[in-house]
N, C-alpha and C positions, 0 to 999 in steps of 0.2 A: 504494500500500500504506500508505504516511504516514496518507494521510487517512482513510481504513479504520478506522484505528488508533486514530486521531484520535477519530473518531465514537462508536465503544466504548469509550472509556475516556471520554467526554463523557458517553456514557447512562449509564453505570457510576455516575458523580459527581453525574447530577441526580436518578439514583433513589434516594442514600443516605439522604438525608433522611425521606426516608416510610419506607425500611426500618429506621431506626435508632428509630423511631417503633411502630413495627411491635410491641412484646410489651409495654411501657407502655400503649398500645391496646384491646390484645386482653387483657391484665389488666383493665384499665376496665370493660369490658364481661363480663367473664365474673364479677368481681368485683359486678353489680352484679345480673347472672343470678342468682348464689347469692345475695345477699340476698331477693331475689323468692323463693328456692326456701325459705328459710326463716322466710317473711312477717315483716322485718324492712324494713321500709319507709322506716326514719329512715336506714339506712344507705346502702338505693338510691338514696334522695333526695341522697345526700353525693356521687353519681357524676353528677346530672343538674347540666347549668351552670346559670351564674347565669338567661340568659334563662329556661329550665325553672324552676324554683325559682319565678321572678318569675312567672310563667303559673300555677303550680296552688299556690303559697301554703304548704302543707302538707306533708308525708311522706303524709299519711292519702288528702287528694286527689290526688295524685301515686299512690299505691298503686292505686287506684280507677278511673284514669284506666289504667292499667297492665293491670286485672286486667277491663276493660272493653273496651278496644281492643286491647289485646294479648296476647291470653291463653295465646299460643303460647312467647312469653317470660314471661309468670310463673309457668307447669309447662311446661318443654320435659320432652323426653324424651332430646332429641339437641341439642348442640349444635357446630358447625364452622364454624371462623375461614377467610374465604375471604381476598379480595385487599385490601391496603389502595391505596387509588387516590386521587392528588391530582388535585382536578376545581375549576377556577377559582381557586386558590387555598386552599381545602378539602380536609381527608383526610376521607377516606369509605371506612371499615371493612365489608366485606360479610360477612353473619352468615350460614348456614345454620341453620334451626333445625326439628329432627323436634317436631312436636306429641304428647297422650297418648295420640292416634287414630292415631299415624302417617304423617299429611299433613306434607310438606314446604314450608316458606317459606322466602322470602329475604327478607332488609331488610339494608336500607344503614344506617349510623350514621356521622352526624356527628362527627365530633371536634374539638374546642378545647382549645389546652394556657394553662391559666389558672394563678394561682398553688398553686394547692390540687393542680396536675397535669394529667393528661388527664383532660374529662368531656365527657361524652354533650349535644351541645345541639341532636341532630333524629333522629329514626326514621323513616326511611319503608319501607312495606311492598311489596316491589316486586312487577309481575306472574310467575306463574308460570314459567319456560321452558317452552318447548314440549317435548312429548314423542312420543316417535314419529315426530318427521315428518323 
């Protein structure tokens, strides 16, 4: 029973970390959704890290590159904070996001906590789940 015990309050203790992480996060990201929603570009760009920043140079290119690949995030219609999951060393934020059409994605978001805070430094667009089966 000890070690039972033991075991649960071990998972308990190594998942505080991503949990305590956890609305700092998902502020980041949704903070950075509503600038997109309000084509304010210089401020989304305040939420992508430095590698991002270093890669598109601008707010303007960074908008473009935004409203080009990902357009489900610069007009969601829905959006819902899924699980934050530490993978290698990494927290990885899973996003839900309804598009204008109604079509549902998922993407993962990177997170790094830098001086400036937590910011966004990878999106990826994952495949759909299955449905029905």
């Amino acid at each position: 029973m000890r070690n039972g015990l033991y075991a649960v309050l071990l998972a308990a203790c190594l998942a505080l970390p991503a949990a305590a992480q956890e609305e700092p996060i998902r502020n980041t990201i949704q903070s950075q959704i509503d600038a997109f929603l309000a084509d304010d570009f210089a401020r989304a760009f305040t939420f992508a890290s430095p590698n991002i920043k270093g890669i598109f140079g601008t707010p303007e290119n960074f908008g473009a590159m935004v409203k080009q690949g990902y357009p489900m995030v610069y007009r969601p219609a829905q959006v819902e904070m899924g699980e934050l999951r530490e993978i290698a060393g990494n927290l990885w934020q899973r996003v839900r996001v309804v598009d204008q059409a109604g079509a549902a994605w998922y993407l993962d978001y990177m997170m790094i906590e830098t001086a400036e805070g937590w910011q966004i430094n990878a999106v990826q667009l994952l495949p759909a789940p299955d449905v029905g089966v």
